[in-house]
ZARO-512508 format. One record per residue (C-alpha): x, y, z; residue number from 1. Coordinates in steps of 0.05 Angstrom, whole numbers, always signed. Layout:
N
X / Y / Z / pos
X / Y / Z / NUM .
...
# end
This chain:
329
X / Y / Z / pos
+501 / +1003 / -196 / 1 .
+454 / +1062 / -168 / 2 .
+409 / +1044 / -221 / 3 .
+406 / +975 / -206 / 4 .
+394 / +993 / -127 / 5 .
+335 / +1030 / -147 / 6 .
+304 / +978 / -184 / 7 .
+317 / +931 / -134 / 8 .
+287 / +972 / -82 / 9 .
+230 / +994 / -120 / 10 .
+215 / +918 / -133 / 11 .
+226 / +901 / -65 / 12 .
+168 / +956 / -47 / 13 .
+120 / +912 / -95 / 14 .
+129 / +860 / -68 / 15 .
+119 / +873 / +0 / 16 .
+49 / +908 / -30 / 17 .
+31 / +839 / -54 / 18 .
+35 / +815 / +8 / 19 .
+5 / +854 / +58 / 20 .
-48 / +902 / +16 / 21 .
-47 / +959 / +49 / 22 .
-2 / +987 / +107 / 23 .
-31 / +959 / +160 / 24 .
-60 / +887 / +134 / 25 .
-25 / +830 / +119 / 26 .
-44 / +771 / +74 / 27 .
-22 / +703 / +73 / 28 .
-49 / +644 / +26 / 29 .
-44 / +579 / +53 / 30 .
-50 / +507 / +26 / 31 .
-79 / +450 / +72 / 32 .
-71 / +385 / +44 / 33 .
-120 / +323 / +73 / 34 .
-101 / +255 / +59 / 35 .
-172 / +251 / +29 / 36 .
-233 / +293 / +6 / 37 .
-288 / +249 / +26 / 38 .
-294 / +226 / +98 / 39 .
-321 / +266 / +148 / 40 .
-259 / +274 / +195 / 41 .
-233 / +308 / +136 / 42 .
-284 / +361 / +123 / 43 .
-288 / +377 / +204 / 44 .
-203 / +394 / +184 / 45 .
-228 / +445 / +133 / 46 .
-280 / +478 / +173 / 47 .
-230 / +486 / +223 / 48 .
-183 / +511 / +176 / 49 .
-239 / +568 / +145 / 50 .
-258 / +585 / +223 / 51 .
-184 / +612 / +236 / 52 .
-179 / +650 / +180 / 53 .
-247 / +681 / +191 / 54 .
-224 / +695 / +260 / 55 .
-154 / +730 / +234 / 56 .
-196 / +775 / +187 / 57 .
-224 / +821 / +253 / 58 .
-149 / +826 / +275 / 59 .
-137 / +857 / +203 / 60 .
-96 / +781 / +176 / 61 .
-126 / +760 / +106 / 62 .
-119 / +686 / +105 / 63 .
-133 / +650 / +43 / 64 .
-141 / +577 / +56 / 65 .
-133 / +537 / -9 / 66 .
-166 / +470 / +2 / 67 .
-139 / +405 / -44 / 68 .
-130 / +337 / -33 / 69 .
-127 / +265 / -59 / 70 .
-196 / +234 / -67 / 71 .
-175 / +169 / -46 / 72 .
-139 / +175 / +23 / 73 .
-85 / +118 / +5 / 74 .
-68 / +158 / -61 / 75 .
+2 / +178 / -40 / 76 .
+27 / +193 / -100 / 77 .
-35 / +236 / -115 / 78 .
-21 / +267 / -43 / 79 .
+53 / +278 / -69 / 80 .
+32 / +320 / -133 / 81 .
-14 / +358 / -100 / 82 .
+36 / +381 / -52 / 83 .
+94 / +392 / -110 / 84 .
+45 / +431 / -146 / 85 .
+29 / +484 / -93 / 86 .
+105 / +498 / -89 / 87 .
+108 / +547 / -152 / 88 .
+40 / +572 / -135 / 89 .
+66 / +636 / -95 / 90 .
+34 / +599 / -27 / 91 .
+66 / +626 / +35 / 92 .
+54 / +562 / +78 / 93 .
+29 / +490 / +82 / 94 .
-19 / +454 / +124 / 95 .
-3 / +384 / +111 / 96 .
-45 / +315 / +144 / 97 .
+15 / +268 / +100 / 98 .
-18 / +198 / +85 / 99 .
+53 / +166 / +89 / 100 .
+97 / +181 / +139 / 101 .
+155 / +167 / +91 / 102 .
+130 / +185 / +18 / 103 .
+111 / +259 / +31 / 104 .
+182 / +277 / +65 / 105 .
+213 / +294 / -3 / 106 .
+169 / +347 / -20 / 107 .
+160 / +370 / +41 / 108 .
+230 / +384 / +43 / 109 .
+225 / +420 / -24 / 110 .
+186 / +460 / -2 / 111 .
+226 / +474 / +59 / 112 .
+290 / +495 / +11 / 113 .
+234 / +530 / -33 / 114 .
+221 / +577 / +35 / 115 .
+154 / +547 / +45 / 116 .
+143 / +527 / +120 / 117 .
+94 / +460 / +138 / 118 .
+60 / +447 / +185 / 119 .
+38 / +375 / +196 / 120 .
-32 / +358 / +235 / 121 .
-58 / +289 / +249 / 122 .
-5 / +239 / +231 / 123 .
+66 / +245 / +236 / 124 .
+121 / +257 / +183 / 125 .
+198 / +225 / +184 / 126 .
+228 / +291 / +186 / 127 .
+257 / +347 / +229 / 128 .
+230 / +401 / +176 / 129 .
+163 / +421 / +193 / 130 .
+155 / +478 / +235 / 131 .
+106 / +443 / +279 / 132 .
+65 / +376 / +291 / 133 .
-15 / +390 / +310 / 134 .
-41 / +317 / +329 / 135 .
-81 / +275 / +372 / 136 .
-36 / +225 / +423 / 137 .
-56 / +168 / +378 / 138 .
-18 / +111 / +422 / 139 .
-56 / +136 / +481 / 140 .
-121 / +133 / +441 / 141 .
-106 / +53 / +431 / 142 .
-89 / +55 / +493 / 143 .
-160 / +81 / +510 / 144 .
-199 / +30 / +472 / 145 .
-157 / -25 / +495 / 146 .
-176 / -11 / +571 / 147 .
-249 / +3 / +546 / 148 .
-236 / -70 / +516 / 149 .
-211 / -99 / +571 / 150 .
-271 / -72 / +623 / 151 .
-321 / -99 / +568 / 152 .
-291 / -176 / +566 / 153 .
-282 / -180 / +643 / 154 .
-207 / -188 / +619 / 155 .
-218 / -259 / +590 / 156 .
-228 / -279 / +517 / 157 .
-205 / -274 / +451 / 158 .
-205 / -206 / +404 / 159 .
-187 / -182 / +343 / 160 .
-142 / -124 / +314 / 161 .
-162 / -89 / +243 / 162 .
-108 / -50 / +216 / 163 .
-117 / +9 / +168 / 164 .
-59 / +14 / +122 / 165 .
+21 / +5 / +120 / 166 .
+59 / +73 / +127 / 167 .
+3 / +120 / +161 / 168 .
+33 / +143 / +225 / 169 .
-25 / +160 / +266 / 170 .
-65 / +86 / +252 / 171 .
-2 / +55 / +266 / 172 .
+6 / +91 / +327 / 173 .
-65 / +69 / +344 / 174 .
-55 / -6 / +339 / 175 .
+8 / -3 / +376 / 176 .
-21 / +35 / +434 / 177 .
-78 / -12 / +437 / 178 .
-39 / -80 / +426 / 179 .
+11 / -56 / +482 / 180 .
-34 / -38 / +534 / 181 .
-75 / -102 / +519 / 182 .
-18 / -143 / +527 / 183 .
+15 / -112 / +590 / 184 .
-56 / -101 / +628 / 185 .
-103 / -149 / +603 / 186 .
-65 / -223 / +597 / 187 .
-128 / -273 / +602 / 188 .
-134 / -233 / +531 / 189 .
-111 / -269 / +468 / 190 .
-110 / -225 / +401 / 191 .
-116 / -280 / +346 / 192 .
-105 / -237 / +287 / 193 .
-65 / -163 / +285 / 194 .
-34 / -172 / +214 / 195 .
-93 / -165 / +170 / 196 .
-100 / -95 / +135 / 197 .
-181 / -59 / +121 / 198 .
-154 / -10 / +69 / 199 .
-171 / +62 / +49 / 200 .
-246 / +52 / +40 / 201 .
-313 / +24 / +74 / 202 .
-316 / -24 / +18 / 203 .
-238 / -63 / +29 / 204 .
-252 / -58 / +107 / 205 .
-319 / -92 / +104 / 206 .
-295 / -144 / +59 / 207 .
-230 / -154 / +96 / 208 .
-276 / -160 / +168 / 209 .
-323 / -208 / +124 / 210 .
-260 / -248 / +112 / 211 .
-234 / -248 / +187 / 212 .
-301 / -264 / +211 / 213 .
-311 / -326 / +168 / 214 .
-244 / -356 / +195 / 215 .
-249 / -322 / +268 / 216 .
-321 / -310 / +281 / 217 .
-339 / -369 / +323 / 218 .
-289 / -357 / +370 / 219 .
-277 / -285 / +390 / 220 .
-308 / -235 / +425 / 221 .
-284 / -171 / +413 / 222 .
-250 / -124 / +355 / 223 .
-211 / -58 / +359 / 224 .
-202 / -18 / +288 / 225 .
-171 / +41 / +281 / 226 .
-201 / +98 / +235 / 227 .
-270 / +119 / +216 / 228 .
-266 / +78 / +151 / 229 .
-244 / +10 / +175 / 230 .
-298 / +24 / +236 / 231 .
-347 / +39 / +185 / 232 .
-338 / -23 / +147 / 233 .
-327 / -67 / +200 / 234 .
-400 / -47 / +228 / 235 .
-418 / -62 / +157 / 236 .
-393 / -134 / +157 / 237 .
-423 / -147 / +231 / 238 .
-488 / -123 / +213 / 239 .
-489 / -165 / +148 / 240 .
-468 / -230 / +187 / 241 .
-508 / -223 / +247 / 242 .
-454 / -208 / +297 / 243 .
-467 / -141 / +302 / 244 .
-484 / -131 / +380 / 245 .
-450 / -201 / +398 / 246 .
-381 / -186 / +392 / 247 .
-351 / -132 / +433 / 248 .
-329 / -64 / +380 / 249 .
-289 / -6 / +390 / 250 .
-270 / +39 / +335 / 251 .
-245 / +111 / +326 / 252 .
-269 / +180 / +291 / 253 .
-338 / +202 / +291 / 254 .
-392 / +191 / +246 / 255 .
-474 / +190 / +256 / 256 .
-462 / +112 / +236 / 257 .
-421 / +111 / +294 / 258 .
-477 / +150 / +347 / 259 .
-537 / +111 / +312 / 260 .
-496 / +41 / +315 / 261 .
-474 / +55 / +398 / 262 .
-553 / +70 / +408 / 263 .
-574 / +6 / +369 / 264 .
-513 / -30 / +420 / 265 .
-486 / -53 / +354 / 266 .
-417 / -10 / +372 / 267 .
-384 / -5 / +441 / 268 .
-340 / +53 / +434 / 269 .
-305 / +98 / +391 / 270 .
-243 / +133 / +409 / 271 .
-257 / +207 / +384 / 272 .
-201 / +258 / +364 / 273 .
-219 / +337 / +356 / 274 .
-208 / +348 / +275 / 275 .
-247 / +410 / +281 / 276 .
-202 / +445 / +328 / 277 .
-139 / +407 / +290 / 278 .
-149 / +444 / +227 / 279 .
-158 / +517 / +268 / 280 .
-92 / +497 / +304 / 281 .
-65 / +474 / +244 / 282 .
-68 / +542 / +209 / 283 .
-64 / +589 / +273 / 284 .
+2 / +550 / +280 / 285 .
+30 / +570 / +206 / 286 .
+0 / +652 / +215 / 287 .
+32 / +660 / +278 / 288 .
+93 / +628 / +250 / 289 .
+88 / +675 / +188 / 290 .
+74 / +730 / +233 / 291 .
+151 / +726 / +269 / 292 .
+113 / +688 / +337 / 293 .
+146 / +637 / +364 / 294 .
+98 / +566 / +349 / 295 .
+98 / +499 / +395 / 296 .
+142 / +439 / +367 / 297 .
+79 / +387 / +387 / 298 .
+12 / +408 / +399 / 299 .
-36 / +360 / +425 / 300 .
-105 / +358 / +405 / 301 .
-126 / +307 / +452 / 302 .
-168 / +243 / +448 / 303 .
-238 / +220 / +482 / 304 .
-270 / +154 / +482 / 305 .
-351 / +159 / +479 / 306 .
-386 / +102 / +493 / 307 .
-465 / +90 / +497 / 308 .
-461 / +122 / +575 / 309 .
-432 / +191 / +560 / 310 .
-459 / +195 / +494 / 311 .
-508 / +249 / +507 / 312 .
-461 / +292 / +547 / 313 .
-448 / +362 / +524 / 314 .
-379 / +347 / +511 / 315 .
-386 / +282 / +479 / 316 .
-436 / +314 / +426 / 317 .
-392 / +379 / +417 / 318 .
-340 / +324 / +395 / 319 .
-392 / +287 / +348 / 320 .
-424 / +347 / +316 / 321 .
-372 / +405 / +299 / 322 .
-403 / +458 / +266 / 323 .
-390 / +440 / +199 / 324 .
-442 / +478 / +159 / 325 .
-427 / +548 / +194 / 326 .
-361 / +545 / +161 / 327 .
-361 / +499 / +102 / 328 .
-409 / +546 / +55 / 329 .
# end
């Protein structure tokens, strides 16, 4: 029994040399998940991500940020196995953006029992496990581009709602927010069409605004979608049919599409979130919850709408232009 002690002590001492390197450092390796690898609100997350743990490194915390995720952001299942297969990959935490707010709580929850601890930024997951939630208020950002909406139609006419994809919290949350404010503040304004769906990609939004445009064209005057790829393929579509600048637009996310399209007066509005500072929170969040600190339940990240007249302002172009390159080497 001694024997045994000894070992397990001795074992125990390894372990904790794994961990921390030396005495007084202490290293963590962390996994943060997107729901996709391409757009650009997705590469602001991971600079944000590699700017916290370059800032932890001068108060003597290693953090090792491990960057994977789906290609394709409505890849769930892809989403799914790349969180599964971090879980025997000695990780001590996850930063998680889940593309379905229902298909990612099974692993997460593995992971949970596996003494891994999530964290979830951007859109919201159906469960109680993850340590905390770092997102934008996405209802109030519809909210947001419905009032923007609203101003730009004198509140009379006829508009249009593009939805992003079944099962992503922080879209949905989007087109609620913006249908609900529209309908209690703006009633001389008829949405035609809010059950039509643009997809994960540029391609699938442009086609499905090509196809709501040939029925609804004649008669509307505005549209309202939700995420940088549906904006981006919207604009697309308008451009391509000669409507771009004659019907009222607001999207969301940033892009320089987005800045070049509002200076054109091709795009009204876009409903900005703060990715960059999302993906910092994100992993500050898990350290100082590795760390012993106590760590928010909700974190807001807050949302901005930039339209053609604030464009240029300091904070408007801090919010377009994160510094990507500085961080992302």
């Amino acid at each position: 029994m001694k024997r045994f002690l000894v070992m397990l002590l001795a074992l125990t001492v390894l372990a904790g040399c794994g961990k921390s390197g030396n005495s007084s450092e202490k290293t963590f390796t962390i996994a943060v998940i997107p729901q996709g690898s391409t757009h650009e609100y997705w590469k602001s997350i991971h600079a944000g991500a590699m700017k916290a743990a370059q800032d932890y490194a001068s108060q003597k915390v290693n953090v090792k940020i491990i960057w994977k995720g789906p290609m394709r952001e409505d890849d769930r299942e892809q989403q799914v196995q790349v969180v599964e297969g971090f879980l025997a990959q000695g990780i001590n935490g996850i930063v998680l953006a889940p593309f379905d707010k229902d298909a990612l709580v099974r692993p997460v929850e593995e992971a949970n029992r596996a003494g891994i601890p999530v964290v979830i930024v951007d859109s919201a997951l159906n469960s109680q496990v993850p340590i905390s939630l770092v997102a934008s208020n996405n209802h109030h950002g519809g909210e947001l581009a419905a009032e923007e909406m609203g101003r730009l139609l004198n509140g009379k006419g006829k508009i249009l709602v593009l939805r992003y994809q079944e099962g992503v919290s922080s879209t949905e949350q989007r087109e609620q927010g913006f249908i609900e404010k529209m309908k209690s503040e703006f009633p001389g304004i008829q949405i035609v069409s809010s059950n039509q769906f643009a997809g994960a990609t540029r391609d699938t939004a442009k086609t499905a605004t090509e196809n709501l445009m040939n029925k609804y064209g004649n008669e509307v005057q505005g549209l309202f979608t939700p995420n940088e790829s549906s904006t981006a393929g919207a604009l697309l579509a308008l451009e391509d049919s000669g409507k771009a600048g004659k019907i009222r637009f607001i999207g969301f996310d940033t892009s320089d599409i987005f800045t070049q399209a509002m200076q054109g007066k091709k795009l009204d509005g876009i409903v900005v979130q703060n990715p960059f500072r999302m993906g910092e929170l994100g992993v500050e969040t898990m350290v100082d919850h590795l760390l012993g600190k106590p760590v928010e339940k909700r974190i807001d990240t807050g949302v901005t709408l930039i339209t053609p007249a604030n464009l240029m302002q300091p904070v408007s172009q801090q919010l377009l232009h994160p510094p990507l390159d500085q961080y992302l080497k």
